[in-house]
TIPA-567359 format. One record per residue (C-alpha): x, y, z; residue in three letters. Coordinates in pm, whole numbers, padded with zeros to 5 digits, always signed. Layout:
N
XYZALA ...
//
This chain:
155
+00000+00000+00000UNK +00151+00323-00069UNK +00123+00556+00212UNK +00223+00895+00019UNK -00079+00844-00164UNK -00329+00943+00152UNK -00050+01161+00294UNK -00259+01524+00437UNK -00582+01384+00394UNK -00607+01412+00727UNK -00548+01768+00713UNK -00819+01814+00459UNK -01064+01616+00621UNK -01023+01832+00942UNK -01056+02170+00716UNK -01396+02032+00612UNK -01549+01886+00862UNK -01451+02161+01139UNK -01695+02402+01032UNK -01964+02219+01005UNK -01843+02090+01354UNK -01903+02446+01517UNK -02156+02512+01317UNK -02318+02206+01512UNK -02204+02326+01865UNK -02302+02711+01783UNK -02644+02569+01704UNK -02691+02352+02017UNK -02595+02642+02204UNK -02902+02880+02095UNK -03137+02553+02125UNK -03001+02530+02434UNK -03007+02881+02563UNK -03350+02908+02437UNK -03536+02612+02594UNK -03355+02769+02970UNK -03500+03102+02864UNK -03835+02922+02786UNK -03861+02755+03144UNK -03741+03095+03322UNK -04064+03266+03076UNK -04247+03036+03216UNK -04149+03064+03587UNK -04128+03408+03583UNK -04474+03459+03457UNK -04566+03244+03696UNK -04465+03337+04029UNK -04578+03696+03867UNK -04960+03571+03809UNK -04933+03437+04173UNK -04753+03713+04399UNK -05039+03946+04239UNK -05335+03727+04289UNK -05250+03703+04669UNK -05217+04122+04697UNK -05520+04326+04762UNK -05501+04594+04517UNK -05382+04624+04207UNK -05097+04872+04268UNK -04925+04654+04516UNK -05017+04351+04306UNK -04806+04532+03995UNK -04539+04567+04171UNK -04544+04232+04360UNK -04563+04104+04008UNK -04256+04291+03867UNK -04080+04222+04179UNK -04118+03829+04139UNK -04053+03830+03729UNK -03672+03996+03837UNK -03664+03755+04104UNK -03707+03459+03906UNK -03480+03533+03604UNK -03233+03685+03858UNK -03190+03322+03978UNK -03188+03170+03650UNK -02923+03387+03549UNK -03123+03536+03241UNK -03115+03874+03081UNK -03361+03972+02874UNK -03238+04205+02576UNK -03570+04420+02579UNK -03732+04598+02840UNK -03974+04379+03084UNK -04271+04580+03058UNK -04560+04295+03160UNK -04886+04282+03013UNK -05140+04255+03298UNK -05517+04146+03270UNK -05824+04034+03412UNK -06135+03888+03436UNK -06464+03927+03655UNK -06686+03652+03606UNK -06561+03509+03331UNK -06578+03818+03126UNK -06282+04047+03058UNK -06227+04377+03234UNK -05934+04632+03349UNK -05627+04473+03598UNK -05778+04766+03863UNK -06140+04640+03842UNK -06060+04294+03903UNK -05930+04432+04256UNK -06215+04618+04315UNK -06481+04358+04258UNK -06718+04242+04498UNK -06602+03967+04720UNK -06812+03672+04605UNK -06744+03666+04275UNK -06450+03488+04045UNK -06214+03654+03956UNK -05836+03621+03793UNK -05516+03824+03680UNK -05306+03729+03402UNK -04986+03814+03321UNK -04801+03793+03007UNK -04441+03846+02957UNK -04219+03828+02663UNK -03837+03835+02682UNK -03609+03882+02373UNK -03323+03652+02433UNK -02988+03746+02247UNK -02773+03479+02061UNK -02539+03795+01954UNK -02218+03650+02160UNK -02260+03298+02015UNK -02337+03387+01654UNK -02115+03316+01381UNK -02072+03458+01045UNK -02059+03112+00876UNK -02382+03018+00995UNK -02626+03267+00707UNK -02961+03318+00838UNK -02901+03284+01235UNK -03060+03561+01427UNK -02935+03770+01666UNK -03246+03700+01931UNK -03544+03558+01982UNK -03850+03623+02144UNK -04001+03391+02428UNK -04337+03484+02558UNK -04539+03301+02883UNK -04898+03399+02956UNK -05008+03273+03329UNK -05353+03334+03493UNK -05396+03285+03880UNK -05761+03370+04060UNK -05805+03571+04327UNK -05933+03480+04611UNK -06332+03511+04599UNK -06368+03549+05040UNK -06061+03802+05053UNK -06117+04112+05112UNK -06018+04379+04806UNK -05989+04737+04734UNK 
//
């Protein structure tokens, strides 16, 4: 067998496959990245839904809610690249009203809060060039309703 006849096709196998190598690992990273920034949506929105169902008006149950959104991706360690600026609704009796008139609803009667969030999460530090069509973020929403309590007292 002559071995100067396969001599640096080592070399050129390397110089082909390597891109497509870390192209590989570059996309596993932003699957990755965005199924953790999925689950922390998901938590954040929530423990958000929750901490302002259990608060008796709607001021303190805003800021309850924004309070436990940084909370939550605080200890998952995630950034969002926009602004968190949650969406916050309601509903009295199973029909759809303002986030302060849920809180000022007769005790009695059913009603929830929901709270939607969306996060854009960046892939701008693990992007490559080689890799056409890759964006630089994505956006993750979560949408979470939680009812109030009917017997609590409200404002």
């Amino acid at each position: 067998m002559n071995r100067t006849a396969e001599r640096g096709s080592v070399s050129i196998e390397v110089a082909v496959l390597a891109p497509a190598f870390i192209a590989l690992m570059v996309l596993a990273g932003v699957v990755g990245r965005s199924a953790v920034a999925a689950e922390a949506i998901e938590a954040a929105a929530h423990d958000a839904a929750r901490a302002a169902s259990i608060s008796r008006d709607s001021v303190t149950a805003r800021e309850a809610a924004l309070e436990a959104i940084q909370d939550q991706l605080d200890w998952r360690g995630l950034a969002c690249a926009n602004e968190l600026s949650p969406e916050f609704t309601a509903k009295v009796g199973g029909t759809s009203t303002s986030f302060d008139d849920a809180f000022s609803s007769t005790i009695g009667t059913d009603a929830t809060v929901t709270v939607t969030l969306v996060c854009l999460v960046s892939f701008r530090d693990i992007s490559l060039d080689i890799l056409p069509g890759m964006p630089d973020e994505r956006q993750i929403s979560a949408t979470f309703t939680s009812p109030l309590d009917r017997y609590r007292g409200r404002q």
